[in-house]
C-alpha positions in Angstrom: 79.0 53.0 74.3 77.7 50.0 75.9 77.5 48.3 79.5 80.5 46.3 78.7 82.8 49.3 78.8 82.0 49.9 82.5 81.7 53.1 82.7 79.6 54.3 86.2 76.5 55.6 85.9 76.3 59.8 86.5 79.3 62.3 85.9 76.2 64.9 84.7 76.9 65.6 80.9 80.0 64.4 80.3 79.5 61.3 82.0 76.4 61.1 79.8 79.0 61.8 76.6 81.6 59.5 78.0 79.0 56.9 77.8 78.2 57.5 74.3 81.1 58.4 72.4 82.4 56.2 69.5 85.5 55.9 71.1 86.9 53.3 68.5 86.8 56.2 66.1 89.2 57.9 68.5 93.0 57.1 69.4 92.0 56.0 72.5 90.8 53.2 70.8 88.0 51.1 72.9 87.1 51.5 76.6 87.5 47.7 76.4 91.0 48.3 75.9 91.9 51.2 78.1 94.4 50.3 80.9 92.9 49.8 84.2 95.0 53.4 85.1 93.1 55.3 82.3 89.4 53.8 83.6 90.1 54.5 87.1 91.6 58.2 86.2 88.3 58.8 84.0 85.9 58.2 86.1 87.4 60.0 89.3 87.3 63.0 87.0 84.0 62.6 85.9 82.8 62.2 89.8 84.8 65.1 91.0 83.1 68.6 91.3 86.3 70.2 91.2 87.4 71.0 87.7 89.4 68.9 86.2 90.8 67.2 83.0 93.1 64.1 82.2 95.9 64.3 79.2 96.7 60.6 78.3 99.3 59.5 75.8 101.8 61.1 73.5 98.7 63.4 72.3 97.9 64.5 75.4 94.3 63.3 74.3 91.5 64.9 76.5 89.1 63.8 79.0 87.1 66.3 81.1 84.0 66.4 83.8 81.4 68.9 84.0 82.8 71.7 86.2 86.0 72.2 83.8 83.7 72.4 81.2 82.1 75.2 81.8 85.6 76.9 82.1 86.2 76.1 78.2 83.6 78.2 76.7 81.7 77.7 73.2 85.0 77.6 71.3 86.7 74.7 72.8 83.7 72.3 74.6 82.6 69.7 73.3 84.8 70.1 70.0 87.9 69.3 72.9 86.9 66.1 74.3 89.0 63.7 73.2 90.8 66.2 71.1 95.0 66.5 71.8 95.5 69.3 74.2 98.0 71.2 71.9 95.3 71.8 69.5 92.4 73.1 71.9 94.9 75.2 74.2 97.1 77.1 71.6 96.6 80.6 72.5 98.3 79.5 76.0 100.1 76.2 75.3 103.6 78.0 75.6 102.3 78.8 79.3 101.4 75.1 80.2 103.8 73.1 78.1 106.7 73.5 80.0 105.2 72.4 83.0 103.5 69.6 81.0 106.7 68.6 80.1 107.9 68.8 83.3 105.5 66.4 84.7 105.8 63.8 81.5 109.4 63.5 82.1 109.3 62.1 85.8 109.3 65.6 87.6 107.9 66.7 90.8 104.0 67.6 90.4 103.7 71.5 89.8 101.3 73.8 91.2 100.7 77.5 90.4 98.7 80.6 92.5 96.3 82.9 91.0 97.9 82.9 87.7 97.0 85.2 84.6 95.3 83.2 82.0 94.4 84.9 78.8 92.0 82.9 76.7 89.4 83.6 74.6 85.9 82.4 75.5 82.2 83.1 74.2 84.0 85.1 71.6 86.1 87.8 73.4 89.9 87.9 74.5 89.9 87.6 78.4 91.9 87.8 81.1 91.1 85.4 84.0 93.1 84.1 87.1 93.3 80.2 87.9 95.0 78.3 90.5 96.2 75.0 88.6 98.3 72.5 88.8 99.7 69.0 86.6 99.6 65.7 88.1 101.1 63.1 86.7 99.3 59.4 86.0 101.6 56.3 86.3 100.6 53.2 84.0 103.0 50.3 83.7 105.7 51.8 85.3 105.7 54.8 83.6 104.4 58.3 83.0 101.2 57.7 80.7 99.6 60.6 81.2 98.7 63.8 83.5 95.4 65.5 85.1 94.9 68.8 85.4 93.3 70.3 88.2 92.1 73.6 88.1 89.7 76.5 89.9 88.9 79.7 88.2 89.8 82.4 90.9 89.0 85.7 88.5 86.3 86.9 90.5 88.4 86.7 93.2 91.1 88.0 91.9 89.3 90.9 91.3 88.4 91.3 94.3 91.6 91.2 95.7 92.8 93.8 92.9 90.3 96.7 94.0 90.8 96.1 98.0 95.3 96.2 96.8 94.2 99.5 95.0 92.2 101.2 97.5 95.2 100.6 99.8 97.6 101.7 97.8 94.9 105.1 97.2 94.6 105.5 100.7 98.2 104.9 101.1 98.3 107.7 99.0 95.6 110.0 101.0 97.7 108.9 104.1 101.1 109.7 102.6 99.8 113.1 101.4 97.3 114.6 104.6 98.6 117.7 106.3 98.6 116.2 109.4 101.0 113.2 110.7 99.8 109.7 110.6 101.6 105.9 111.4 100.3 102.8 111.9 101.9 101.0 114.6 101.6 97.1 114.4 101.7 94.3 118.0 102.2 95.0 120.9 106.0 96.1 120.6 104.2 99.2 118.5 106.3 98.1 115.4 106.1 101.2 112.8 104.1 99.1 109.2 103.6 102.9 108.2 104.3 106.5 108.8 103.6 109.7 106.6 105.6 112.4 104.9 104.5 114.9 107.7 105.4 111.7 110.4 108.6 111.6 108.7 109.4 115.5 109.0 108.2 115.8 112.3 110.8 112.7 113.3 113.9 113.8 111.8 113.3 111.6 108.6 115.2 109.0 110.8 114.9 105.2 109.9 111.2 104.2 110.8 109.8 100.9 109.0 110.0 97.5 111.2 111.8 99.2 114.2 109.7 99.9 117.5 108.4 102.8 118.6 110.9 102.2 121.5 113.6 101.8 119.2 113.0 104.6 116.6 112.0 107.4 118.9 113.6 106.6 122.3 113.6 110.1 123.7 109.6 110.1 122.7 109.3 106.9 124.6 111.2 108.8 127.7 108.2 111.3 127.7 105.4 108.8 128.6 104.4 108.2 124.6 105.2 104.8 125.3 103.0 104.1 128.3 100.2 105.8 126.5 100.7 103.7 123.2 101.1 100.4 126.0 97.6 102.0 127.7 95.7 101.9 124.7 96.9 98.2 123.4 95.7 97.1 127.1 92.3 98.8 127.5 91.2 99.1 123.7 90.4 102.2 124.5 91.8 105.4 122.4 93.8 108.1 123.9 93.4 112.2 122.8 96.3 114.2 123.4 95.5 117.8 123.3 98.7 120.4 123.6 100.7 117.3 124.6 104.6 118.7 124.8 107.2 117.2 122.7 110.9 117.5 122.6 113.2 115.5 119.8 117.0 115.0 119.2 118.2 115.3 115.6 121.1 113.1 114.4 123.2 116.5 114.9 121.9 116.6 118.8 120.3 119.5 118.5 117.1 119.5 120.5 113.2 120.5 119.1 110.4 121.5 121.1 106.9 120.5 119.8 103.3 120.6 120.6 100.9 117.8 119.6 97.4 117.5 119.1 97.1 113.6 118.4 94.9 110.8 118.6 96.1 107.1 119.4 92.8 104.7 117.8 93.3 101.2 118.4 92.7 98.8 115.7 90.6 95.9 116.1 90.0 93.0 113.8 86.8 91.3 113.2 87.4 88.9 116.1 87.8 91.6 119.1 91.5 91.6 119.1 93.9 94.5 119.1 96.2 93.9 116.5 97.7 97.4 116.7 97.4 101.4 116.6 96.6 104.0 113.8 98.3 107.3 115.1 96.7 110.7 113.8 97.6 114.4 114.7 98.7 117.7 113.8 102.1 119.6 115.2 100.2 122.9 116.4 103.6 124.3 118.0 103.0 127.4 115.7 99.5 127.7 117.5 100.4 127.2 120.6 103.1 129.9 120.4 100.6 132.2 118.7 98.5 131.5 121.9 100.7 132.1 124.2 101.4 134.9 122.7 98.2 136.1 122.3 97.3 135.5 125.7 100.5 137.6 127.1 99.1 140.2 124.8 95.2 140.3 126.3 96.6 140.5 130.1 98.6 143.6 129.1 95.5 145.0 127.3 93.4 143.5 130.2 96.0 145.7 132.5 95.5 148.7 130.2 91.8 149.1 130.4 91.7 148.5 134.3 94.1 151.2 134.9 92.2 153.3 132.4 89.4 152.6 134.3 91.0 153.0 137.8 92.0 156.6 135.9 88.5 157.3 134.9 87.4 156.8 138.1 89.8 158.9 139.6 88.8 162.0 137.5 85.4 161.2 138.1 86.4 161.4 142.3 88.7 164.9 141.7 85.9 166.3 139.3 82.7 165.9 141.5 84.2 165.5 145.4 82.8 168.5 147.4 80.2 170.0 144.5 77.2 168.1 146.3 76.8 165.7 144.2 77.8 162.5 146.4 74.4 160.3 145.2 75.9 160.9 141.4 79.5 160.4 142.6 78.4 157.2 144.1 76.6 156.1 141.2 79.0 156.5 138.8 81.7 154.5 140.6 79.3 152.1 141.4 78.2 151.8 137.2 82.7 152.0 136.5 83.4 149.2 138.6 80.6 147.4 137.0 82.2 147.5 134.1 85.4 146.8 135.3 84.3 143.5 136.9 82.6 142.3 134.3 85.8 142.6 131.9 87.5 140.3 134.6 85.0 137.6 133.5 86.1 137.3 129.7 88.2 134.4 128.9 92.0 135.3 129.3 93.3 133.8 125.9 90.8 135.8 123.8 89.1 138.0 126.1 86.2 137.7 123.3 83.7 135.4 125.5 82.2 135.3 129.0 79.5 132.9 130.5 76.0 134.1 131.3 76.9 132.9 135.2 79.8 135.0 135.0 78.2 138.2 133.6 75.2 138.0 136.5 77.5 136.8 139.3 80.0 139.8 138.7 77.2 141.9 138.7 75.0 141.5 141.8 78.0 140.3 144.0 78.3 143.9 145.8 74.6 143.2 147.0 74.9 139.8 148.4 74.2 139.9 152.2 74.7 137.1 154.3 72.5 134.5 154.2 71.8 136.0 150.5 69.5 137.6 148.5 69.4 136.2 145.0 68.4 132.7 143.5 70.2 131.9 140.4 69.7 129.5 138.3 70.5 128.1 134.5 72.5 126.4 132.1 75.8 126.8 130.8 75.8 129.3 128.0 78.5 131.1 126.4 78.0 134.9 125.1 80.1 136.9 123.0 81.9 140.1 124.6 79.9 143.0 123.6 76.7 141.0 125.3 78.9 139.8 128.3 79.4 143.7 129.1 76.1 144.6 128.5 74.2 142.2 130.4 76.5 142.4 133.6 76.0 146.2 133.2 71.9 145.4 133.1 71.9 143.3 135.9 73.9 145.8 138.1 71.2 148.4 137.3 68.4 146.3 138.4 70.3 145.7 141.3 70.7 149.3 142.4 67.0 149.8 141.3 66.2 146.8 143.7 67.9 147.8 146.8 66.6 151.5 146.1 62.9 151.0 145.6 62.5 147.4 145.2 63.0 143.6 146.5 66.7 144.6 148.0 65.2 147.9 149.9 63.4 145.1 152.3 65.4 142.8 154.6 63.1 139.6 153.3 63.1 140.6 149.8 64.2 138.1 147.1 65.4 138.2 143.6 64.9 135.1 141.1 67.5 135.3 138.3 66.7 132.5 135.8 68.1 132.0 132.2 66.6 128.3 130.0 67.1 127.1 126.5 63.7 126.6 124.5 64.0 124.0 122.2 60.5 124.5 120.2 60.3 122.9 116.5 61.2 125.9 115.2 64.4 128.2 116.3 65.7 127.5 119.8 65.1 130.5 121.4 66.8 131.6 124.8 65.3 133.2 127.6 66.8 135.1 130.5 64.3 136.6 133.8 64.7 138.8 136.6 61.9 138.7 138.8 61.6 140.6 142.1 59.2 139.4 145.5 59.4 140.5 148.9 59.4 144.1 148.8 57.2 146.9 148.6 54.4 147.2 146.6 55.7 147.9 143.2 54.2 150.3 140.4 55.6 152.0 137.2 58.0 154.8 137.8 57.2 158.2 136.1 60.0 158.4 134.4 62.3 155.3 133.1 65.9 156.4 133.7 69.2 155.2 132.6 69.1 151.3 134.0 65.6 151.2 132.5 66.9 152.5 129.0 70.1 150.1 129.3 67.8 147.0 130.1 65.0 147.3 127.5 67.0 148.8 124.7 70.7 148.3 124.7 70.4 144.8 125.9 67.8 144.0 123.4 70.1 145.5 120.6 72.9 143.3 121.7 70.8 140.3 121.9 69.1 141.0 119.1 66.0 140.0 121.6 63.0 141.5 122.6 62.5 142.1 126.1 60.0 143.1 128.7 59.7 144.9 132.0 56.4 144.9 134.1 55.9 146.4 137.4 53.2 144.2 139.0 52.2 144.9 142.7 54.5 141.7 144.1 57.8 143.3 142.5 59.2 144.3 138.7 59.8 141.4 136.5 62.0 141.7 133.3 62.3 138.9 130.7 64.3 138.9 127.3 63.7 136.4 125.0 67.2 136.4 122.0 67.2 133.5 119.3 69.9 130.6 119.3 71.8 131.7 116.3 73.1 135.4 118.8 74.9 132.7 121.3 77.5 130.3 121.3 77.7 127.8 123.9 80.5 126.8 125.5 80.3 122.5 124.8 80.3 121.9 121.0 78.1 118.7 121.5 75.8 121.0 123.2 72.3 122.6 122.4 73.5 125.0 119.9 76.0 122.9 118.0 72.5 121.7 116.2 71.8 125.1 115.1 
């Protein structure tokens, strides 16, 4: 081609091959005689990085830049340029030559969305997504011919594909989890979605696009609203833990729950609330079972206190007026011990106690005012069996105390201190008793009862080793367990690492 056709200079390759063609050879005939319409068409096209192609004529001859191009593949480009657009799009021409048509015949331009295309290209059947859409080109008055403007959207597409099916899967997970789950939507709570186990807990009642006010009014009665209006407002989520519940069926019969739930708020990428994911369980069956439970370990709580109370009372009829009031005293002293450290186990299992609790039950009977004992430590929780036997323990080496030791002096002093050793190996607990203040101390001859029950009962229960030392400033007794024998009462805490 040569200057005098007037084509611009650039349009990358097929500018280049615009320039050159033998367009005489072609229907289009010369640039030279190409209406001003065709020229000005051609080389917008050719300038434009969108893709794009002109059809001109009854042949719907072609015309196309770079970026469209490289949409064609091997099998159409170049063999398509100037080719008639029936020949080079067969495979989809049924798709397009409606709307072709359409176009040609003085219709409104048409447009299409992230539509299936299947085509083959570098040698393989694919399916690819474009959005497309026919223009037409008035010359003379009249239709002459139409572009095409196209952007290939696959990867997109795609992309949009796997995010609709991970929904739809964790649609799925949501639909099918044990416990109930909605997601409310504005700030009217609008219900987008709510489980099967949502559902059953509601009555089944119509849910989707109705308010939370609207769907569950009696719900919205019992403050569920102004936590749902709480968390929209702050951002902040709300746990409900044993949270009452009571529902009217469409028959008016009236259900009593218990919730455990969680209202999350949801935030988009910008900061803003756009609504609230709901998650929970209905734990009315365990809450009943608790109470239950709890009604249950009071009357057994009852039983073993009269028992005792019995126990002691034969122990009183049995040794009264044989001589033996030191023993009798002792004895009733080592009952009620026992009794007041059962009092310290939790009421709904009666299966734990606190260190705290186990050594304030047990040296209570020897405070004096102004007081005798310094204790100190963290909050640690113990199983039953080692609640009983350290609150035992502690009430010996009290009565040892006030018999030969720290208590037996009106400025002696005990130090009762329990830490948590977090070495790099096994946390390791450690609990002390250490005496000051009294008499000189030394070894007793023999070790009796309180001495057995501190260095090898407790130590058995403990699975600890433990110590006891009679220096001249007072007797000192350490036991040193590791982490994995106790259970602390704050899950976040130093043994939930163990």
């Amino acid at each position: 081609m040569t200057e005098d056709h007037h084509f611009p200079a650039g349009g990358g390759q097929m500018g280049a091959l615009m320039r050159s063609h033998d367009w005489a050879a072609t229907p289009f005939g010369p640039p030279a005689d190409w209406p001003a319409e065709l020229k000005v068409i051609a080389a917008f096209v050719l300038a434009s990085p969108q893709p794009m192609m002109v059809w001109w004529g009854t042949d719907l001859l072609q015309i196309y830049n770079d970026a469209f191009a490289s949409l064609m593949g091997p099998e159409r480009h170049p063999a398509a340029f100037a080719g008639a657009a029936r020949e080079s799009w067969g495979e989809i021409w049924e798709t397009f030559e409606p709307q072709v048509t359409h176009v040609i015949g003085g219709g409104e331009p048409r447009w299409n969305e992230e539509q299936l295309v299947q085509i083959t290209r570098h040698g393989m059947r694919r399916s690819l997504w474009w959005t497309y859409g026919f223009s037409p080109v008035i010359a003379g008055g009249a239709v002459a011919g139409v572009v095409l403007s196209c952007q290939e959207v696959t990867a997109r597409q795609r992309l949009t594909n796997r995010i609709r099916q991970q929904s739809e899967r964790l649609q799925q997970l949501f639909e099918q989890a044990p416990g109930f789950i909605a997601i409310l939507i504005g700030p009217q709570h609008v219900v987008q979605f709510a489980n099967a186990a949502y559902r059953a807990l509601v009555g089944d009642r119509p849910l989707t696009g109705r308010t939370v006010a609207d769907a569950l009014p009696e719900a919205s009665a019992q403050g569920f609203l102004e936590r749902l209006d709480e968390v929209y407002r702050t951002g902040e989520p709300h746990v409900g833990s044993r949270v009452p519940l009571t529902l009217v069926d469409g028959e008016g019969t009236r259900q009593d729950f218990v919730l455990d739930f969680i209202y999350q708020p949801i935030i988009e990428d910008d900061g803003q609330i756009s609504g609230i994911f709901v998650q929970g369980h209905d734990v009315t069956a365990h809450a009943i079972a608790e109470k239950n439970l709890t009604l249950i370990n009071h009357e057994l709580k009852h039983r073993v206190k009269n028992t005792l109370a019995v126990t002691t009372g034969i122990v009183n009829q049995t040794l009264r007026n044989r001589g033996n009031d030191e023993l009798l005293a002792t004895l009733r002293a080592r009952i009620s011990a026992y009794a007041r450290a059962h009092d310290i186990l939790a009421p709904q299992t009666w299966a734990t106690g606190t260190v705290r609790g186990a050594v304030t039950s047990a040296v209570q009977p020897f405070q004096t005012q102004g007081g005798r004992f310094f204790v100190e430590g963290p909050d640690v929780t113990l199983g039953s069996r080692q609640v009983l036997s350290l609150s035992l323990a502690v009430h010996e080496l009290a009565v040892n105390a006030r018999r030969y030791g720290a208590l037996s002096q009106p400025g002696g002093r005990v130090d009762i201190r329990w830490v948590i050793h977090e070495p790099e190996g096994e946390p390791k607990f450690e609990f002390s008793w250490q005496e000051s203040g009294g008499p000189p101390c030394s070894e007793p001859a023999r070790h009796g009862f309180g001495l057995h029950l501190v260095s090898r009962v407790l130590a058995a229960d403990f699975d600890a080793t433990t110590s006891v030392v009679f220096p001249p400033s007072g007797m000192t007794f350490t036991m040193l367990a590791l982490g994995p024998s106790l259970r602390p009462p704050d899950p976040d805490g130093f043994f939930a690492k163990l």
